[in-house]
Each structure stands twice: as structure tokens, then as C-alpha cells.
N, C-alpha and C positions, 0 to 999 in steps of 0.2 A: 082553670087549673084545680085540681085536687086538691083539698086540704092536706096539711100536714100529717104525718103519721103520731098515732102515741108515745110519745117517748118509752120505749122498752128500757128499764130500770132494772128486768131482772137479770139483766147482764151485768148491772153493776151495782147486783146487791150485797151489801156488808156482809160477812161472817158474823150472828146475833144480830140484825138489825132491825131490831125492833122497835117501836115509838115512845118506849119509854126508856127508863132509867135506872142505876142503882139504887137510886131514891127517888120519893115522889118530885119531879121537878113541875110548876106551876107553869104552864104557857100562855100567862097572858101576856100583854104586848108591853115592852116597855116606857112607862110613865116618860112626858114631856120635866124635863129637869131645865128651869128657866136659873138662868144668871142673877145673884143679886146685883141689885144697880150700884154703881160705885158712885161714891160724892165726892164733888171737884174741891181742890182748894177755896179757900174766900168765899167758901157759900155760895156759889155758882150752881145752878139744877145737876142733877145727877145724869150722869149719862146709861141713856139705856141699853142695857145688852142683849142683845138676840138670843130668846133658847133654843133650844137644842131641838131639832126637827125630831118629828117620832117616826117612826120605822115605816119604810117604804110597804103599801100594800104587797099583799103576796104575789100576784103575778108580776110584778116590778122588781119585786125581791129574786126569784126566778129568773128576770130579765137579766136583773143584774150578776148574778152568780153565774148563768152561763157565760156572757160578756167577761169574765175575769178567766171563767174557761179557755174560751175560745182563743182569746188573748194570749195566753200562753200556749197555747195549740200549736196557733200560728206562727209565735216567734219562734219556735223548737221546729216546728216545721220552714221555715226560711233557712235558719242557720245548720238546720241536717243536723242539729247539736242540740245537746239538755236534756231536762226528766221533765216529761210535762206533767208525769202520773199524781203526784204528790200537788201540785197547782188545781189539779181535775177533783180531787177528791177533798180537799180543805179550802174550796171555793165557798161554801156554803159559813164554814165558819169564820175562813179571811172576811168576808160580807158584813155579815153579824156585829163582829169586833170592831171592823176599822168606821163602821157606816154609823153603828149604834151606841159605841160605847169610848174608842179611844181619841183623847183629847188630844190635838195640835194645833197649827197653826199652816197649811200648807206652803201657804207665802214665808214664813219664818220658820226654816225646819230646827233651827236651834234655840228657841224659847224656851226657856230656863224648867217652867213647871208643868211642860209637857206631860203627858203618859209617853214612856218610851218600849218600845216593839222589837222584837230578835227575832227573825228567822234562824234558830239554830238547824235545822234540817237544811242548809244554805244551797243543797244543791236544787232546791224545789221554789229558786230566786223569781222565777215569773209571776207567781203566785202576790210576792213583796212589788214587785213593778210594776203588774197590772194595777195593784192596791193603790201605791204613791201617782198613777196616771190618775187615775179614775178619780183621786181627792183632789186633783189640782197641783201637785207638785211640780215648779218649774226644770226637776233635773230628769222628771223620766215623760218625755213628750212621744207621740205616735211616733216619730224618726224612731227614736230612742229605742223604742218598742221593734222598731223594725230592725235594728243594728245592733240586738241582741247577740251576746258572744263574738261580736267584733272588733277589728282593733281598731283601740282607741274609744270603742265603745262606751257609756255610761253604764252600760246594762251590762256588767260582764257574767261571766259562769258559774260564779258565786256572790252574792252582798257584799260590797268592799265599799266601808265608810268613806274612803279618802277619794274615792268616785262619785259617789250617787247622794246628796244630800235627801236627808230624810230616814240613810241606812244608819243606825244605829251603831253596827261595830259588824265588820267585818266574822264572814262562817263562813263555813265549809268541812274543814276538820271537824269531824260529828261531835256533839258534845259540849267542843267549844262554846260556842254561842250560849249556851242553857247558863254554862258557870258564868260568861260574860253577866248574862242577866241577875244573877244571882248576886254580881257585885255593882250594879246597879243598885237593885233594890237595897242592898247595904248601904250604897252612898245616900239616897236619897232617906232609907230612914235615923244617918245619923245626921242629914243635916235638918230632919225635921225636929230630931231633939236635941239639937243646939238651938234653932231660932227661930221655931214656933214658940208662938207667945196665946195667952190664952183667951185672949182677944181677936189674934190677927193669927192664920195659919197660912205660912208664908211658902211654905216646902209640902206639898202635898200632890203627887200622883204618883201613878203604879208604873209596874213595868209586867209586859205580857209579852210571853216566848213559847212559839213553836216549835216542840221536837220531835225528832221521829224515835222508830224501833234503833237505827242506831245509834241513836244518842244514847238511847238508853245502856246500850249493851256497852259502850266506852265508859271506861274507869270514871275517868274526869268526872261525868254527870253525878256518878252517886256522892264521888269526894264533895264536892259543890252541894249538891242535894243533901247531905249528912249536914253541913253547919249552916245551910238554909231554914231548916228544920232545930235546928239548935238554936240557933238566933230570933227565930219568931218572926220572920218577914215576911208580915203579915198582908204588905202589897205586893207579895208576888206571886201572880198568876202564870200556872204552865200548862200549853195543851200539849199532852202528848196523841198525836196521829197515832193512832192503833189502825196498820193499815193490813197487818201480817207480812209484810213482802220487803223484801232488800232483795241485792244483786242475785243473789243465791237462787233465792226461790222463796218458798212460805219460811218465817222465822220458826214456826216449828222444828227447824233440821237445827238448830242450834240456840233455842229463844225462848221456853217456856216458863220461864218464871211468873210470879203476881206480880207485876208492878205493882198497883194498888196497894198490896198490903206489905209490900216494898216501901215504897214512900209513907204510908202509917206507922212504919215501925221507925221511920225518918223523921217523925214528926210533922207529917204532912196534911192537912186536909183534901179528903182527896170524892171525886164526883166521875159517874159514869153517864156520859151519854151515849146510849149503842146505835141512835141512830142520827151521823153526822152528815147524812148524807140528803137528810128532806129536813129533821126535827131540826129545825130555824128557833122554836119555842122552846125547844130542849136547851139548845146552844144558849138561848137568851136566860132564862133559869138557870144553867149553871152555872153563868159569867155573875148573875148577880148573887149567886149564894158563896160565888171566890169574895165576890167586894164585902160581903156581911163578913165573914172570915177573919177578921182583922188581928188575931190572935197568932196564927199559922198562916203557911206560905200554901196557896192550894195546889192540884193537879187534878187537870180535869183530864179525862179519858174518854178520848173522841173516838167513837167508831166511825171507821172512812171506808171507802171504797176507791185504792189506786188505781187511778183511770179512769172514773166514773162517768159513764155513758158511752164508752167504747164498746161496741158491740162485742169486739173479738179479742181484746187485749185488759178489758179490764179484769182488776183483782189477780195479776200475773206480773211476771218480774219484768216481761217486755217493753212494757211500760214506764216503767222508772227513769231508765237513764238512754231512750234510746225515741228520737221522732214515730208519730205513729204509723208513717207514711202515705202520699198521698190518697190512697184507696182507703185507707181506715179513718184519715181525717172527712174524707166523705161520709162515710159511715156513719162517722160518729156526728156528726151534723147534723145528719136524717134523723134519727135515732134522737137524741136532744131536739129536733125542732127548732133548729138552728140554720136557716139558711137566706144566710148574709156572706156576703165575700170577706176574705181574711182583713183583720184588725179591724172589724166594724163597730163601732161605741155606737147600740141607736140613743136616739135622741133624748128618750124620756130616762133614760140611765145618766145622759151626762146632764139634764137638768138637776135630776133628783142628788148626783153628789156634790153640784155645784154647792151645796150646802153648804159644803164643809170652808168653804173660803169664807163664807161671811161669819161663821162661828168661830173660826181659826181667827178672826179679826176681834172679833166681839173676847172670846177667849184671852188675848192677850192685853185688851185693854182696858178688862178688869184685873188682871195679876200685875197689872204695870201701875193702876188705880193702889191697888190693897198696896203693892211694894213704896209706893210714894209716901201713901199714912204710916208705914212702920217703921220707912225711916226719921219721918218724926217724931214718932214717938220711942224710938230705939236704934238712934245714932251708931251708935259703938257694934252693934252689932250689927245691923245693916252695912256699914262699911266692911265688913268682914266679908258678906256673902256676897257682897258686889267683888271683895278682889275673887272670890270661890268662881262666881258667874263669868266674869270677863278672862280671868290667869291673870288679871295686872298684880305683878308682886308688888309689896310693901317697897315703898323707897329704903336704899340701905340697908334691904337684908342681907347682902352676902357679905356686911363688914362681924354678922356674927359668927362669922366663921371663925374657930381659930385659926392661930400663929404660931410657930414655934422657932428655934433660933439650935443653931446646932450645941447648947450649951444646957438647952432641955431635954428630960431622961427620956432614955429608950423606951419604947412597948409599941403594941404588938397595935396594927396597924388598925385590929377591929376593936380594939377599947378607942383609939382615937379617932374610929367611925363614928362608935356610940357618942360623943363628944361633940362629932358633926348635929347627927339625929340629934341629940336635944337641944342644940345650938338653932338649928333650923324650926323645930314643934314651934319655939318660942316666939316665932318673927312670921311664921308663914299659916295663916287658918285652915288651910288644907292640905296642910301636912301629914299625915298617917300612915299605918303601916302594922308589923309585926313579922311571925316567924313559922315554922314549920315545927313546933316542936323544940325551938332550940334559940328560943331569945337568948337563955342568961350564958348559953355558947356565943354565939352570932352577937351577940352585945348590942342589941336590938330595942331595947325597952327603953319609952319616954316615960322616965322617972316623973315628973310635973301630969301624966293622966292616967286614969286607969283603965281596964280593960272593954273595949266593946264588948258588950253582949246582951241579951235579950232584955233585959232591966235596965241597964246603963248605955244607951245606943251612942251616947252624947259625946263616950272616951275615944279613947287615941289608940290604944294598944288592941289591934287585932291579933285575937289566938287562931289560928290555923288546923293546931294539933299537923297530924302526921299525913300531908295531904301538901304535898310538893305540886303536883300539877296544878291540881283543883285549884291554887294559892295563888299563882301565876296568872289562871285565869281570872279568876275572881279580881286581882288588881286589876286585868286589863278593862272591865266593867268600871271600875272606881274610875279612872284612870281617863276614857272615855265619857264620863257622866257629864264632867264639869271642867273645862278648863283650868281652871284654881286648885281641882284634887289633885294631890299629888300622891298616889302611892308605894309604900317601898314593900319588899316582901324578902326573905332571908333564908339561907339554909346553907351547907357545905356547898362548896365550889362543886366538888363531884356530882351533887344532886342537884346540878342543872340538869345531868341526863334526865330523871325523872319530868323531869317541865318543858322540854325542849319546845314541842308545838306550842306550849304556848310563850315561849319565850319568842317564838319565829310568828307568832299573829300578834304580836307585840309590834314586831319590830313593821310588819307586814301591816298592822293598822292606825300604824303610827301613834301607839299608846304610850307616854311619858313616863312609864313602870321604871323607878329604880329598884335594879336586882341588886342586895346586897351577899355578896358570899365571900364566906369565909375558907378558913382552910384552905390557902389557895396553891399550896404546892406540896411538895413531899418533904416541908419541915415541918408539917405539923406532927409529924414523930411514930407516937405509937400504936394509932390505929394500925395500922400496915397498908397496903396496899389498895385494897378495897375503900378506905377513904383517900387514898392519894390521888389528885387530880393530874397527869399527864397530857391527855391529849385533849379535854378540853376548850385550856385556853386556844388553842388554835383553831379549835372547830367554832369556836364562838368569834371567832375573827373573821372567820370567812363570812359570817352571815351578815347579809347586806342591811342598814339602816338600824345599826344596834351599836353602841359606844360601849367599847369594852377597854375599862379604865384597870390600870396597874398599878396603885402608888407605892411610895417608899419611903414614905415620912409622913410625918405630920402635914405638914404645908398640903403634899399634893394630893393625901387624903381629903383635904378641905379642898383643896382645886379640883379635884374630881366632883365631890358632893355639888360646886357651884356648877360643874358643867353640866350634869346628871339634871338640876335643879331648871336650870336655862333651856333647854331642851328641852319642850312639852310634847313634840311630835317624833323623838327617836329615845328609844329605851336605852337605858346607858344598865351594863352590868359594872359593878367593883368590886375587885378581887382583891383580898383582904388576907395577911397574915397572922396566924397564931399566934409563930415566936416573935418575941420582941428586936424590935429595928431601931438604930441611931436613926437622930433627926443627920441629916447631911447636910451639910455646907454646900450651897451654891443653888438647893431646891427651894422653887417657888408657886405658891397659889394661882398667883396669873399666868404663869407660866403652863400649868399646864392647858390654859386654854390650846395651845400650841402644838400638841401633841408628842412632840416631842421638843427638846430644846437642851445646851450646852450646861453642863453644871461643874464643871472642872474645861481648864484645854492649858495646858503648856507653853504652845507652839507659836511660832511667829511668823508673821507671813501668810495666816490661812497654811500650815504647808505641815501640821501634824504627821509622826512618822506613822501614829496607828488612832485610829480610831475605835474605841470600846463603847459597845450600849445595849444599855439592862433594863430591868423593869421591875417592881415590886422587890422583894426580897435579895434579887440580885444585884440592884444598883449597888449596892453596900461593896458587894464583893467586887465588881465592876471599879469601882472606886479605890479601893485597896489592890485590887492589880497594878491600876495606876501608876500608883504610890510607887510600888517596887519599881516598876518600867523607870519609872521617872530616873528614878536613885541609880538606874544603871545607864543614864543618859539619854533617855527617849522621849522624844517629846511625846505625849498621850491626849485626848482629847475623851470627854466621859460624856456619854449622850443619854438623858433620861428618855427613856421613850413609852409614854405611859400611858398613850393613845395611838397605836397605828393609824387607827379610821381617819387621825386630823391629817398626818403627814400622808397616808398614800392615798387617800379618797378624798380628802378634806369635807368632810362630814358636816362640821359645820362652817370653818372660814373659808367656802371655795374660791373667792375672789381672792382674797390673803393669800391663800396656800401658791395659788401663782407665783411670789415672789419669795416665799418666806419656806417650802416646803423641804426645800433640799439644803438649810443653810446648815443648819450642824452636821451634816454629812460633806458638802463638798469642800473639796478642799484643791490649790492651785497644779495639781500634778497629774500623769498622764491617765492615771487609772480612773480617774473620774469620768473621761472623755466614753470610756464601755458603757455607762451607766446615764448620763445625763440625756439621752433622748428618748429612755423612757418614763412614762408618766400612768396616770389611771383617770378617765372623767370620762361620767355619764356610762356607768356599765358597760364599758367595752377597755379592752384592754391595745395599748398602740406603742408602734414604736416609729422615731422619726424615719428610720430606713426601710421596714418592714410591713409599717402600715398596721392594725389589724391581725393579732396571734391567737389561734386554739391552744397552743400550748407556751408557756409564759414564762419565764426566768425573772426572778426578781432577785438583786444583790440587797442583802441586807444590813451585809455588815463588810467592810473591805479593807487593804492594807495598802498603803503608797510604798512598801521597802517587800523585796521576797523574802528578806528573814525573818518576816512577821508574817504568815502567810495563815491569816482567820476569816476563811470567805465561808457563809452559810448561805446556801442558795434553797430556795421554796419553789418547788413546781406543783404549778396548778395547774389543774384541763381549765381549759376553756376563758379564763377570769382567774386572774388573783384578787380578792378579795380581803384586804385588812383594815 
């Protein structure tokens, strides 16, 4: 048989790809970094820890970056779905990073002081699953590999945390991911200055994130990228794939900015590698001059080649988002010197990252070593970052919530928030948060710490400035870091519009973000219109796995705060009034676990003539209808409803909600009989007659007498969603 051909490269040579750098980068290899030995309790011998293997020789290196190739080749070529272009040409530095430089555990993707990893460019997800296969991770196996983009898949079309252990946070929406990262490295560098000690460095690793051209070109990235750069976080490392190419064609038709002197002017340290496509030495030189960097957050600037080693598609938009098909995956085979049958791991590739298993072990049971001496010698703190690490709340936090009684003054529902917030800072260690520009509006600030920032990492109070998205996202990094973080973030109810994706990869990566907003209806007066939030509250209703709270007092301000607080895998928003509200008679704290529930009823017999129910600001007036009704002989029933999501999805009490969902609605008369067979569970919408509806009536609100005739009906396509 013939030898192999030479791999032809100049098909998929970079734009500038040259062997060297912006700056001189050093290519030698890098240095074996050995574990110190940790010392057992009682004087027992130390246990020893395995270091860290050194870098695979170069033809293994090769062996293996095609393998990472190929891998996603294959599965885009199975599924007729995906961008393999993006997997093809940042195999070289995927390699580099995950082989030589970032710490886990593959057996425990959730170890506390991991280095943590984002594919922000998510649609180039192969590239992350070939990675997590090839280190040993039990959620992405050769199947897995094979049943890419299918249902029920682990490997879906994008990185989805609540999928695939080992994925970080959930991308796709361009950009997203980078801010996600960006509030990572937040998290982890305030909890290094709370409870690093200067002995024992208990909180130490980085977070490293791949983005593409359009990451770059979305808002979000620079809002994030501007207070990453303000902040000094100085473990965070970003490659941006400089590959030229999106949907389009080259980003020259819309793309020509510096990034570089972009991000410098951000406060960025920032390195060029132009060629990411062979320089392995380049790669390894710039990751270590990101880790010397400790001052600034770096960006390294990778020159790639999309699709690299496709003969006929590389460096073209073809490539991105669409299989190469079967004559070019031949092709490109030849061409790479690559000919193994699809999903083939050879041997000496999956010896060489077998590594990472016995390191990922050795890895943990030195910081499980170091975390045992510190809590002997720093109790009180160490109990802190154990509830941060686990989410186990403090016993009896939610008794500091307050109380109010209807004999306590009016106000306005976001001063009796801020009342929450620093109720809670006090009781909960990973409580934090801030605002967009508008704490001493939004009533946002924990008076008891002061501000994060680059000098003081250790406070409570995150500044934002004027960066609604960016905010959003950045909590859902916090939010995702640690169990225990709790993040809130704040701004006018209407500028939700501004944040919405990430309000919706919140809810979609099941990140525990308390939204707090304010201004949440057309009484806040004389902005006019432009700040008046209308539609909204309804459009944040519809979106699925988001708790969107409406209180009316005191109480259910705090009953909200606890549900919001309880819920670490569904983002809760609460919508918060201006004007000042009476505390009301008959609202309660636990009650609102309930989503909705009875706060006034007249009537005897279950057998109310009308039924009235309000939420936030309206309950008041809801209440005082009442009153009148009452005085002219009617029986009335007043229903707080300050959670749809409990009573019509039952969001979180679904076993309850079975019994409990319809009781302050039903009542013993015939009109109830229209309504009671239907219901909502498990994203489909059903009715006892009909089965299964595209288009859906829900009664909201109804009357037992036609002299009261108050029916609001909601039609949704497809799903009603509240």
C-alpha cells in the first residue's frame, strides 16, 4: 500500500499565519508542575500526589488534535447537523489548554476549585465533547459522541449545563457565554478575598473562554468586557478564534475593527498568536504569559483556519454551520492523513489522556487535604464556604425575613425589598448582588458592605454602571459558580427588554438569578410612557422555568424574597412598586409559597357571587372593590395571585398543586364545571374532553351571577404558559 499523502495545509492556511507573534512568545515546552504533598491529621506520612504529566511529543500532539478533529467531523457528519468548521480549526488550541494546562477532576465535574472552561462560540459544541470524551468524563461516552443533536441526547446543538456534566453554563446565544465567564471569574475572585488566608490559599483557579467573531460583534461581550477590565480579573483568560468567517461570508463585509486595541483600551491584556493552526509553542507561551498577568484579565488572539485541512471548504462560510459531506469528509481525511473509520480514539491518544483521571484524583485530594487544615485553623470561615460550596442554607434564615401586620405604614414595595436584601446579606454568605446604574432607585444596596471592585473584591455591593444585559449575564456566571452564590441584579421593570436572552439562559440554565425590578407598572408617574412597563409582565410570564413574583405588601414582598431565595435552579423576577402600598389584612409570607391564595371571601358555602384577583399594586384596589360590592350585599372573595407559575404550572409544589391549585378559584356553582378539566403539566397544554390544544383558552378570572359579568380570557398558540 502506498504511503500516505502530505498533509496539503495550504488549503487551510490562516489569513497572516505566521510562526510567530505579536510579541516574542518563548516555545519551550512546558515545565512538569508536581503537587505539594499534603500532611494527614495525627502525624500520619503525607500523601503523595501525582504531577502533572508534560506534554505529549509532537507527533502524538498531531495524533491527538486530529482525533478531536475527526470526532467532530464525524458526529456533524452522522447527525447531517452542526458547524464542524470552528472544532476543525481550534483543535490545536482545545488540545493545548485542556491536555496541558486546565485543572479538573473528570470523575468529579463539580469540585469546588476546579479551573472552569466556556465555550462561548456554543455553536462549535464538538470541539467541548470531543474534549470532555477524550479526558475521561462520564457524561460524554463514544454513544454520546454518536447521538449528537439527538433527542434526548447528552450532546445537544449547543453546551447545556443541565445536560452534560463537565459543561460549565449553558451558550449559544453569541456572547453570552464570554459574560457568563466573566462572572465566574468575579465569583471566584471574591471568594478568594474573603477566605484565602496567607498561609492556606483555599479559592484559587482560573476560568478560560472561547469566543468567536461573533461574540465579538454582540453588545453583551463588550458590556462584560468593559467591567472585566475595570475589575482586574486577573484570572481571566479569553481566546478569541480569529477565524474571518460567520454565516455571511468573511467579517470584512461588516467586522473590521482592532479588537486588540479594543480590549486595551478595556483594560485588557491582550497577545497575538497568528499561527493557531501548527504553533502548539505559540499557544503554550501565550496561555503562560495570560497566567503571569495577574493584574488584568487577558485575550489572547488566535489565528485559526475554519475547517482546517478540508481541501475544498476550508477558510469559507461553508463550513460553519453545515456537514462537509460525505466526499469532502473523504477528502479531508486524505489530506490530514487520517485514515481510520469514523469516531476512531487510536490507542496512544487515549493512553496519553488517560492522565487526566489519575491527576483529577490526585487534584482533589490535595484541596480536600489543604480544605481540612483550614478548617482547623479557621472554623468560622470555613463554615461559611462550605454552606457557598454545598447551597446548604444557614438554619433559620428565612425567620429574618420581616413581618408586617396591617397596622404598619404604607411604602413602596422596593424600600420593603431593600429591607429583604439586607435581611437576607446578614444570614446568607453568598448573598450578593447590585444594580444597573440605579441602586439608590431599585433600593438595592447592602448598607453592612461596600462596593466590589478591583481593590476591594471581598464587598457585597456590585456596580454594574449602564449595562442591563451584560448584568444579567454576568449574574448567571455567579449564579452557576457555586451553589451557595446567590446573585440579585436590578433595574426598571421595562429594562428587562434590555436583558431579555439573558434573562431566558437563566431561566434555560437553570441559574438561581434573583431579578429585582422596580417600577413595575404605570404608577410610577412621571417618567411617561417610555418607562412604563405594560406588556412586559405578560411576556415574562409566558417564559417557561422563571418565577415571576408580584407582591402587595410587606409580607409577600418577604414571601417572595423566600421563594426566589429557595429556588436555586429557577430564576425568580420581582416586580416591585414605586408608589407606596398599605400593608393588607389577610396577606401572608407562607402563603405566598402558594402562588396564589384567599386574603378576604365573604361567602358561605364555597358559593361566592364574584370572585376578584389582583397582584402587586392592584390587590389594594382589588380589595376596596370588595368593600363596596360587599356594602351592596355581595358576597366577594379577594384572591392574591402573586405567582401564576405556582397555580398554573406549579413550578415548584407539583405534587401540592394537584390538590391545592384551583382552591381559591373554585367555588360550588355551575360555572366552575367550563373550567375544571382543564389543567397545564409537563409543557403540553390538555383538556379532559379535547385532549391536547394548539390553541388554548384559559379563564382567569370568572363570575357565578350574569350581573357580574368579569371573564378575561388569554389566548396563546400553541402553550399557555404562566
Amino acid at each position: 500500500m502506498a504511503a500516505p499523502p502530505t498533509p496539503n495545509t495550504s488549503a487551510a492556511a490562516a489569513p497572516g499565519s505566521g510562526c510567530g507573534s505579536v510579541r516574542l512568545l518563548r516555545s519551550s515546552a512546558r515545565s512538569r508542575l508536581p503537587f505539594a504533598a499534603a500532611a494527614r491529621p495525627g502525624g500520619r506520612p503525607a500523601t503523595v500526589l501525582r504531577a502533572r504529566a508534560l506534554p505529549a511529543p509532537p507527533e502524538l500532539v498531531e495524533q491527538s488534535v486530529n482525533t478531536i478533529r475527526f470526532l467532530a467531523v464525524d458526529a456533524v457528519e452522522k447527525a447531517q447537523s452542526g458547524h464542524p468548521g470552528l472544532p476543525m480549526g481550534c483543535a490545536p488550541l482545545g488540545h493545548v489548554l485542556f491536555d496541558e494546562f486546565l485543572r479538573f477532576n473528570p470523575k468529579n465535574p463539580a469540585l469546588f476549585d476546579r479551573d472552569r472552561f466556556v465555550l462561548s462560540a456554543g455553536h462549535g459544541c464538538m470541539l467541548q465533547y470531543a474534549l470532555l470524551h477524550l479526558a475521561g468524563y462520564d457524561s460524554v461516552t463514544m454513544d454520546d459522541l454518536k447521538a449528537f443533536r439527538q433527542w434526548r441526547s447528552r450532546t445537544p446543538g449547543h453546551p447545556e449545563n443541565f445536560e452534560t456534566p463537565g459543561v460549565e453554563v449553558t451558550t449559544g446565544p453569541l456572547g453570552q457565554g464570554f459574560a457568563n465567564a466573566v462572572g465566574l471569574a468575579l465569583a471566584e475572585k471574591h471568594l478568594a478575598a474573603r477566605f484565602n488566608k496567607t498561609d492556606l490559599k483555599i479559592v484559587d483557579h482560573y476560568t478560560y473562554v472561547i469566543l468567536g467573531d461573533g461574540c465579538q460583534m454582540e453588545g453583551v461581550s463588550n458590556e462584560a468586557a468593559s467591567l472585566a477590565g475595570h475589575w482586574d480579573l486577573g484570572k481571566l483568560i479569553a481566546f478569541y478564534d480569529d477565524n474571518h468567517i460567520s454565516i455571511d461570508g468573511n467579517t470584512d463585509i461588516a467586522f473590521t475593527e482592532d479588537i486588540l486595541a479594543r480590549y486595551e483600551a478595556l483594560g485588557w491584556h491582550t497577545i497575538w498568536v497568528k499561527n493557531g493552526n501548527t504553533g502548539y509553542d505559540d499557544i503554550r507561551a501565550a496561555i503562560k504569559e495570560a497566567k503571569g498577568a495577574k493584574d488584568k484579565p487577558t485575550l489572547i488572539k488566535v489565528t485559526t483556519t475554519i475547517g482546517f485541512g478540508s481541501p475544498n471548504k476550508a477558510n469559507t462560510y461553508s463550513v460553519h454551520g453545515s456537514a462537509l459531506g460525505s466526499k469532502e469528509v473523504e477528502a479531508t481525511r486524505r489530506n490530514l492523513r487520517w485514515l481510520h473509520e469514523p469516531f476512531h480514539v487510536p490507542g496512544d491518544v487515549k493512553r496519553h489522556w488517560s492522565h487526566h483521571i489519575d491527576e483529577g484524583a490526585s487534584l482533589e485530594a490535595q484541596w480536600n487535604a489543604k480544605f481540612a487544615e483550614y478548617e482547623k485553623k479557621y472554623h468560622q470561615e470555613a463554615a461559611e464556604l462550605k454552606s457557598i460550596i454545598s447551597g446548604e442554607l444557614p438554619s433559620g434564615w428565612e425567620n429574618a425575613l420581616p413581618t408586617y401586620t396591617p397596622e404598619s405604614s404604607s411604602d413602596a414595595t422596593r424600600n420593603l425589598s431593600q429591607q429583604c436584601l439586607n435581611s437576607l446579606a446578614k444570614v446568607i454568605p453568598g448573598f450578593l448582588g447590585g444594580s444597573a446604574d440605579l441602586a439608590t432607585s431599585n433600593m438595592t444596596l447592602l448598607m453592612m458592605f461596600g462596593d466590589f471592585q478591583r481593590d476591594t473584591p471581598e464587598q457585597r455591593n456590585i456596580r454594574f454602571g449602564v449595562r442591563e444585559h451584560g448584568m444579567g449575564a454576568i449574574c448567571n456566571g455567579i449564579a452557576v459558580h457555586s451553589p451557595g452564590l446567590i446573585p440579585y441584579c436590578a433595574t426598571f421593570f421595562v429594562f428587562t427588554d434590555y436583558m431579555r436572552a439573558a434573562i431566558r439562559l437563566s431561566a434555560l440554565s437553570e441559574s438561581g438569578v434573583i431579578f429585582v425590578m422596580t417600577h413595575d407598572s404605570i404608577g410610577l408617574g412621571e417618567d411617561g410612557p417610555t418607562h412604563q412597563p405594560v406588556e412586559q409582565l405578560f411576556s415574562i410570564r409566558a417564559m417557561p422555568n422563571i418565577l415571576m413574583l408580584r407582591p402587595s405588601d410587606g409580607n409577600e414582598t418577604s414571601g417572595a424574597y423566600k421563594i426566589a431565595v429557595l429556588n436555586r435552579k429557577t430564576p425568580s423576577i420581582i416586580a416591585l412598586s414605586r408608589q407606596k402600598l398599605p400593608q393588607l389584612k389577610g396577606t401572608s409570607v407562607d402563603a405566598v409559597s402558594k402562588g396564589g391564595y384567599i386574603i378576604s371571601d365573604n361567602s358561605s358555602g364555597n358559593k361566592p357571587d364574584l370572585i376578584l384577583i389582583g397582584t402587586g399594586s392592584e390587590l389594594e384596589i382589588a380589595e376596596k372593590a370588595a368593600d363596596e360590592l360587599r356594602k351592596e350585599g355581595s358576597t366577594v372573595r379577594v384572591v392574591s395571585l402573586v405567582c401564576w407559575g405556582y397555580i398554573w404550572m406549579g413550578e415548584i409544589y407539583r405534587t401540592e398543586r394537584q390538590s391545592y391549585w384551583h382552591r381559591p378559584f373554585w367555588c360550588k356553582c355551575s360555572c366552575w364545571e367550563n373550567i375544571q378539566g382543564t389543567w397545564f403539566d409537563s409543557g403540553k397544554c390538555h383538556c379532559s374532553s379535547q385532549g391536547p390544544m394548539n390553541d388554548h383558552f384559559v379563564l382567569l378570572a370568572y363570575t357565578c351571577f350574569e350581573r357580574y359579568v368579569w371573564v378575561l380570557v388569554i389566548r396563546f398558540q400553541q402553550c399557555c404558559c404562566f
